[in-house]
N, C-alpha and C positions, 0 to 999 in steps of 0.2 A: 504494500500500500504506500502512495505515495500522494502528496499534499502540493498544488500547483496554488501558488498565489498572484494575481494579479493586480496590480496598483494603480490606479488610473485618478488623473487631477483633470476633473473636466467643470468647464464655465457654467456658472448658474443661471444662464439661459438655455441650455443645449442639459440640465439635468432631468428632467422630464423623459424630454424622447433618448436621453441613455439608456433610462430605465426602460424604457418600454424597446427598446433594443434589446437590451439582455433577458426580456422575460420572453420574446420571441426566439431567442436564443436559445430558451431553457428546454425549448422543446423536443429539438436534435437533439438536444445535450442529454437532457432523458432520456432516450433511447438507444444511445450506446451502451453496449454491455462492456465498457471498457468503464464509463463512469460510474463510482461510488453515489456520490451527493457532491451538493455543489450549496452555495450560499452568496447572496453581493451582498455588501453593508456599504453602510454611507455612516461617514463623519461626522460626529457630533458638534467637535467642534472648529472644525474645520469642512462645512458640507458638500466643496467641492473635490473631497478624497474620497473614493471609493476603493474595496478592495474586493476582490470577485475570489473566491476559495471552491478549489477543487477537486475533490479526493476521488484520486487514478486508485485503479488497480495497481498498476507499478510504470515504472517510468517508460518502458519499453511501449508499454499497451498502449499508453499515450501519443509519445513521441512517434510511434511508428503505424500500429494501426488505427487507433483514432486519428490520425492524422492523414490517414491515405483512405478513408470513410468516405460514404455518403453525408452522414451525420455532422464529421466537420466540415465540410462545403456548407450543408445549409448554416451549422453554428457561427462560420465564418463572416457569410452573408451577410449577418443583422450588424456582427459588431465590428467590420471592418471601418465603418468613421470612424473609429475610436483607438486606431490603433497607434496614432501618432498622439493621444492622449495616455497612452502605457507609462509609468515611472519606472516600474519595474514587473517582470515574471521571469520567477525563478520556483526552484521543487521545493521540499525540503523532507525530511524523513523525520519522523514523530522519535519523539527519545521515551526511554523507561519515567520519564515524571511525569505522570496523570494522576489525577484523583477527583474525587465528587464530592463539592460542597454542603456544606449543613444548609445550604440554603435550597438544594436542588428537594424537590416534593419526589417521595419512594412510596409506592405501597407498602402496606404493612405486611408482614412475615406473616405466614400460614399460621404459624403458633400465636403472635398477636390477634390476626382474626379470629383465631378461634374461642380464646378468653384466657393464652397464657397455660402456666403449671395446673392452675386449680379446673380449669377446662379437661386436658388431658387424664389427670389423677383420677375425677369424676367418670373419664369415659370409660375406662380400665379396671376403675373398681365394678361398674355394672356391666364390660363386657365377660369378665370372669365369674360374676355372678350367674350371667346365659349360660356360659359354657362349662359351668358344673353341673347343670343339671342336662346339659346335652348326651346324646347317647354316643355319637358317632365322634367327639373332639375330646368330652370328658374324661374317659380311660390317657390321654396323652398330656396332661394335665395333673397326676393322682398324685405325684408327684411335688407338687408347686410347692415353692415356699412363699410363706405368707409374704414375703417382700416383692415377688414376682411383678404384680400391677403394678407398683410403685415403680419399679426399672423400669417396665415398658414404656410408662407413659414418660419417664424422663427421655429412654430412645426416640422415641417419634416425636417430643417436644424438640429433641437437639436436630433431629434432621428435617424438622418444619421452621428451624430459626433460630428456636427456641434457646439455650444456654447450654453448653457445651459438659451439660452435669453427667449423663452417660460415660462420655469420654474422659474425664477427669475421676471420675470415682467408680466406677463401674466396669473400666476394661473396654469402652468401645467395640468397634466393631469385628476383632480376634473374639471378645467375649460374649458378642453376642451370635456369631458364629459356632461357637464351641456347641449356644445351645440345642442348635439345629444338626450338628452333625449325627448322623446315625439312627438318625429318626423315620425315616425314610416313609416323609409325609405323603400321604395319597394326594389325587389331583381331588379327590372329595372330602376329604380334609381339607384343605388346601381351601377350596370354593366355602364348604360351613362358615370357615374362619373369617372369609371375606364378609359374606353374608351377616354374620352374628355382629363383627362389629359393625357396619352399615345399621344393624338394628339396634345398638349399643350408641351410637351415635346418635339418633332419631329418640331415646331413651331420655339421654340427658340435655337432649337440645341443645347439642352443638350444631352451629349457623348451617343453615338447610339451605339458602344461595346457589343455584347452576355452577358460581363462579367456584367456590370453594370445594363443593363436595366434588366436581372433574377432579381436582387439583388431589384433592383426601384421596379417591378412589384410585388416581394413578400410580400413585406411591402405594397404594396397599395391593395392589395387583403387581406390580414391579415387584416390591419385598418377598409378599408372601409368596409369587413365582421364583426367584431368588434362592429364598429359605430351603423349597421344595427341591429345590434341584441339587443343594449344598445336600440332603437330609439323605439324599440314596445312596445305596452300601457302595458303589461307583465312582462316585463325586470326587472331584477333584479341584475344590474349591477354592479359590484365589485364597491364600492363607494372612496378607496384613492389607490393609485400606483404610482409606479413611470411612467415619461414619458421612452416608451420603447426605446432600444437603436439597429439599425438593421445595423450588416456589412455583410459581402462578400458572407458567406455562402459558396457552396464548387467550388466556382467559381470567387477565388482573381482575381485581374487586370490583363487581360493579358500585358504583358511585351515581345513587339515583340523583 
Protein backbone atom coordinates (compact mmCIF):
# COMPACT_ATOMS: atom_id res chain seq x y z
CA UNK A 1 0.00 0.00 0.00
CA UNK A 2 1.15 3.17 -0.97
CA UNK A 3 -0.13 6.98 -0.10
CA UNK A 4 0.15 9.49 -3.25
CA UNK A 5 -0.38 13.12 -2.14
CA UNK A 6 -1.15 15.98 -4.17
CA UNK A 7 -0.79 19.73 -3.36
CA UNK A 8 -2.31 22.09 -5.22
CA UNK A 9 -2.56 26.31 -4.51
CA UNK A 10 -5.36 27.30 -6.68
CA UNK A 11 -7.01 31.12 -6.86
CA UNK A 12 -10.25 31.74 -5.02
CA UNK A 13 -12.10 32.35 -8.16
CA UNK A 14 -11.33 29.02 -10.04
CA UNK A 15 -12.09 27.09 -6.29
CA UNK A 16 -15.52 26.13 -7.12
CA UNK A 17 -15.04 24.58 -10.49
CA UNK A 18 -11.62 22.70 -8.87
CA UNK A 19 -13.90 21.08 -6.82
CA UNK A 20 -16.27 20.07 -9.14
CA UNK A 21 -13.39 18.91 -11.31
CA UNK A 22 -12.10 16.57 -8.87
CA UNK A 23 -15.43 15.14 -7.91
CA UNK A 24 -15.99 14.31 -11.65
CA UNK A 25 -12.63 12.86 -11.22
CA UNK A 26 -13.63 10.72 -8.42
CA UNK A 27 -15.57 8.60 -10.66
CA UNK A 28 -12.66 6.83 -12.99
CA UNK A 29 -10.99 7.02 -9.92
CA UNK A 30 -13.50 4.66 -8.27
CA UNK A 31 -13.24 2.31 -10.55
CA UNK A 32 -9.95 1.37 -10.62
CA UNK A 33 -9.20 -1.64 -8.93
CA UNK A 34 -5.79 -0.21 -8.45
CA UNK A 35 -7.38 2.59 -6.13
CA UNK A 36 -7.74 2.12 -2.34
CA UNK A 37 -9.66 5.52 -1.38
CA UNK A 38 -8.94 8.74 -2.19
CA UNK A 39 -9.83 12.11 -0.14
CA UNK A 40 -9.26 16.32 -1.22
CA UNK A 41 -9.23 18.64 1.61
CA UNK A 42 -9.17 22.23 1.55
CA UNK A 43 -7.22 24.68 3.98
CA UNK A 44 -8.53 26.13 6.70
CA UNK A 45 -6.42 28.47 6.85
CA UNK A 46 -5.20 29.10 4.13
CA UNK A 47 -8.21 28.05 1.58
CA UNK A 48 -6.52 28.31 -1.57
CA UNK A 49 -4.32 24.97 -0.57
CA UNK A 50 -5.75 21.99 -1.39
CA UNK A 51 -4.32 18.46 -0.85
CA UNK A 52 -5.99 15.47 -2.91
CA UNK A 53 -4.79 11.91 -0.80
CA UNK A 54 -4.44 8.72 -2.58
CA UNK A 55 -4.16 5.27 -1.32
CA UNK A 56 -2.41 2.98 -4.34
CA UNK A 57 -2.33 -0.57 -3.89
CA UNK A 58 1.41 -0.17 -4.27
CA UNK A 59 3.50 2.17 -6.22
CA UNK A 60 3.99 -0.14 -9.35
CA UNK A 61 -0.09 -0.55 -9.63
CA UNK A 62 -0.04 3.12 -9.91
CA UNK A 63 2.73 4.33 -11.73
CA UNK A 64 2.21 1.73 -14.22
CA UNK A 65 -1.01 0.27 -14.72
CA UNK A 66 -3.28 2.91 -13.49
CA UNK A 67 -1.46 4.95 -15.56
CA UNK A 68 -1.74 3.03 -18.91
CA UNK A 69 -5.96 2.77 -17.99
CA UNK A 70 -8.92 3.73 -19.32
CA UNK A 71 -9.70 5.20 -15.99
CA UNK A 72 -6.65 7.50 -15.94
CA UNK A 73 -7.56 9.07 -19.38
CA UNK A 74 -10.93 9.98 -18.11
CA UNK A 75 -9.31 10.89 -14.25
CA UNK A 76 -6.83 12.85 -16.29
CA UNK A 77 -9.45 14.64 -18.30
CA UNK A 78 -11.24 16.71 -15.52
CA UNK A 79 -8.03 17.68 -13.61
CA UNK A 80 -5.76 18.51 -16.23
CA UNK A 81 -6.27 22.74 -15.74
CA UNK A 82 -5.00 22.07 -12.76
CA UNK A 83 -1.95 20.68 -13.22
CA UNK A 84 0.26 23.61 -13.51
CA UNK A 85 -1.45 24.52 -10.17
CA UNK A 86 0.53 21.08 -8.41
CA UNK A 87 3.10 22.27 -5.52
CA UNK A 88 3.85 19.14 -5.15
CA UNK A 89 3.16 14.87 -5.70
CA UNK A 90 5.15 12.68 -4.29
CA UNK A 91 4.28 8.66 -2.41
CA UNK A 92 5.04 8.06 0.78
CA UNK A 93 4.85 4.62 2.66
CA UNK A 94 2.95 4.74 6.13
CA UNK A 95 5.41 3.83 9.07
CA UNK A 96 4.61 1.46 12.27
CA UNK A 97 3.08 4.99 14.25
CA UNK A 98 -0.67 4.61 14.19
CA UNK A 99 -3.04 4.74 16.75
CA UNK A 100 -6.96 5.70 17.58
CA UNK A 101 -7.86 8.43 19.53
CA UNK A 102 -10.16 8.77 22.68
CA UNK A 103 -11.86 10.85 20.62
CA UNK A 104 -12.72 8.43 17.79
CA UNK A 105 -16.62 6.85 18.63
CA UNK A 106 -16.09 2.49 18.84
CA UNK A 107 -18.97 0.35 19.59
CA UNK A 108 -19.12 -1.25 22.41
CA UNK A 109 -17.51 -4.89 23.15
CA UNK A 110 -19.83 -7.93 22.88
CA UNK A 111 -19.25 -8.30 26.67
CA UNK A 112 -20.31 -4.56 27.35
CA UNK A 113 -23.48 -5.05 25.27
CA UNK A 114 -24.31 -7.78 26.98
CA UNK A 115 -24.28 -6.31 30.70
CA UNK A 116 -20.49 -7.10 31.50
CA UNK A 117 -19.35 -10.05 34.31
CA UNK A 118 -22.60 -10.20 36.15
CA UNK A 119 -24.57 -10.80 32.59
CA UNK A 120 -22.29 -13.74 31.75
CA UNK A 121 -22.02 -15.37 35.47
CA UNK A 122 -26.13 -15.20 35.33
CA UNK A 123 -26.17 -16.93 31.89
CA UNK A 124 -23.88 -19.94 33.00
CA UNK A 125 -25.33 -20.32 36.26
CA UNK A 126 -28.82 -21.02 34.43
CA UNK A 127 -27.26 -22.79 31.48
CA UNK A 128 -25.81 -25.51 33.98
CA UNK A 129 -28.97 -25.59 35.64
CA UNK A 130 -30.62 -26.94 31.87
CA UNK A 131 -28.17 -29.02 31.52
CA UNK A 132 -28.28 -31.14 34.72
CA UNK A 133 -31.27 -32.02 34.29
CA UNK A 134 -30.63 -32.96 30.55
CA UNK A 135 -30.56 -36.59 29.53
CA UNK A 136 -28.39 -36.44 26.44
CA UNK A 137 -25.30 -33.52 27.86
CA UNK A 138 -25.97 -34.29 31.70
CA UNK A 139 -23.84 -37.62 32.12
CA UNK A 140 -20.64 -35.39 30.47
CA UNK A 141 -21.14 -32.94 33.15
CA UNK A 142 -21.26 -35.55 36.42
CA UNK A 143 -18.28 -34.46 37.00
CA UNK A 144 -18.37 -30.59 37.38
CA UNK A 145 -16.98 -28.73 39.94
CA UNK A 146 -18.99 -26.36 41.54
CA UNK A 147 -16.58 -23.60 40.13
CA UNK A 148 -17.03 -24.61 36.41
CA UNK A 149 -19.81 -21.68 35.51
CA UNK A 150 -17.96 -19.26 37.08
CA UNK A 151 -14.70 -20.19 34.50
CA UNK A 152 -16.90 -20.26 31.66
CA UNK A 153 -18.42 -17.31 32.00
CA UNK A 154 -15.16 -15.59 32.68
CA UNK A 155 -13.91 -17.42 29.14
CA UNK A 156 -16.50 -16.18 26.92
CA UNK A 157 -16.59 -12.61 28.90
CA UNK A 158 -12.54 -12.59 27.82
CA UNK A 159 -13.16 -13.53 24.25
CA UNK A 160 -16.21 -11.02 23.89
CA UNK A 161 -13.94 -8.14 25.34
CA UNK A 162 -14.46 -8.65 28.37
CA UNK A 163 -11.18 -8.64 30.90
CA UNK A 164 -8.41 -10.96 30.22
CA UNK A 165 -9.42 -12.95 33.90
CA UNK A 166 -9.41 -16.44 32.15
CA UNK A 167 -6.07 -15.89 30.85
CA UNK A 168 -4.51 -14.47 33.85
CA UNK A 169 -5.95 -16.95 36.59
CA UNK A 170 -7.23 -19.74 34.95
CA UNK A 171 -4.73 -21.10 32.40
CA UNK A 172 -6.34 -19.76 29.05
CA UNK A 173 -6.61 -21.39 26.24
CA UNK A 174 -3.99 -24.73 26.98
CA UNK A 175 -6.45 -24.95 29.92
CA UNK A 176 -9.35 -24.75 28.43
CA UNK A 177 -8.24 -27.19 25.82
CA UNK A 178 -7.13 -29.70 28.30
CA UNK A 179 -10.97 -29.75 29.20
CA UNK A 180 -12.02 -30.95 25.85
CA UNK A 181 -9.59 -33.34 25.19
CA UNK A 182 -10.61 -36.97 25.09
CA UNK A 183 -14.12 -36.37 25.30
CA UNK A 184 -14.98 -37.15 22.16
CA UNK A 185 -18.07 -34.94 21.99
CA UNK A 186 -20.81 -36.10 19.57
CA UNK A 187 -22.04 -33.80 16.78
CA UNK A 188 -25.53 -34.18 19.09
CA UNK A 189 -23.89 -33.05 21.85
CA UNK A 190 -22.24 -30.60 20.39
CA UNK A 191 -25.90 -29.01 18.66
CA UNK A 192 -27.83 -29.78 22.69
CA UNK A 193 -25.08 -27.48 23.90
CA UNK A 194 -25.69 -24.91 21.33
CA UNK A 195 -29.25 -25.15 21.72
CA UNK A 196 -29.43 -25.14 25.64
CA UNK A 197 -27.46 -22.05 25.85
CA UNK A 198 -29.44 -20.13 23.15
CA UNK A 199 -32.25 -21.12 25.67
CA UNK A 200 -30.15 -20.02 28.72
CA UNK A 201 -29.68 -16.85 27.18
CA UNK A 202 -33.44 -16.09 26.36
CA UNK A 203 -33.74 -17.21 30.22
CA UNK A 204 -31.81 -14.56 31.79
CA UNK A 205 -32.47 -11.86 29.20
CA UNK A 206 -29.50 -11.24 27.68
CA UNK A 207 -30.10 -8.45 24.69
CA UNK A 208 -32.22 -10.57 22.09
CA UNK A 209 -31.19 -7.65 19.09
CA UNK A 210 -30.45 -9.58 15.39
CA UNK A 211 -27.29 -7.47 15.87
CA UNK A 212 -25.95 -9.23 18.82
CA UNK A 213 -27.31 -12.69 19.02
CA UNK A 214 -25.51 -13.20 14.93
CA UNK A 215 -22.52 -12.12 16.75
CA UNK A 216 -23.25 -14.69 20.37
CA UNK A 217 -24.24 -17.57 17.91
CA UNK A 218 -21.04 -17.24 15.80
CA UNK A 219 -18.62 -17.79 18.24
CA UNK A 220 -20.74 -20.56 19.96
CA UNK A 221 -20.93 -22.40 16.68
CA UNK A 222 -17.19 -21.78 15.90
CA UNK A 223 -16.17 -22.84 19.70
CA UNK A 224 -18.24 -25.54 20.21
CA UNK A 225 -17.38 -26.86 16.41
CA UNK A 226 -13.70 -26.34 17.61
CA UNK A 227 -14.12 -28.18 21.10
CA UNK A 228 -15.73 -31.14 19.18
CA UNK A 229 -13.02 -31.80 16.88
CA UNK A 230 -10.14 -31.16 19.75
CA UNK A 231 -12.46 -33.88 21.98
CA UNK A 232 -11.93 -37.03 19.23
CA UNK A 233 -9.57 -39.84 20.34
CA UNK A 234 -7.61 -38.58 16.74
CA UNK A 235 -7.30 -34.82 17.22
CA UNK A 236 -4.46 -33.33 16.99
CA UNK A 237 -5.09 -30.03 18.32
CA UNK A 238 -3.01 -26.81 17.86
CA UNK A 239 -1.54 -27.28 21.53
CA UNK A 240 -0.79 -23.04 22.62
CA UNK A 241 -2.84 -19.84 21.21
CA UNK A 242 -4.00 -17.38 22.29
CA UNK A 243 -7.77 -17.04 23.95
CA UNK A 244 -9.80 -15.82 20.62
CA UNK A 245 -11.08 -12.46 20.79
CA UNK A 246 -14.95 -12.33 18.77
CA UNK A 247 -16.61 -8.80 17.86
CA UNK A 248 -19.59 -7.42 15.71
CA UNK A 249 -18.70 -8.99 12.56
CA UNK A 250 -20.78 -7.12 9.77
CA UNK A 251 -23.50 -6.44 11.85
CA UNK A 252 -22.33 -3.57 14.66
CA UNK A 253 -25.00 -2.56 17.30
CA UNK A 254 -27.90 -1.24 15.89
CA UNK A 255 -28.38 2.37 17.20
CA UNK A 256 -32.07 3.10 16.64
Amino acid sequence: MILEYIRYRIPENDAAEFEAACARAAEPLSRSPFCLDFELSRCVEESGHYILRIRWESLDKHLKDFRASEEFRAFFTEIRPYVDAIEEMRHYTPTEVTGIGAGTPRPPSLYEWAGGREAFERLFHRFYEIVGTDELLAPMFADMIAEHPHHVALWLGEVFGGPAEYTAHHGGYENMLGHHIGRAITPQQRRRWVDLLNDAADDVGLPADPEFRSAFLSYIEWGTRIAMENSQPDATPVPHAPVPHWGWGMTPPYQP
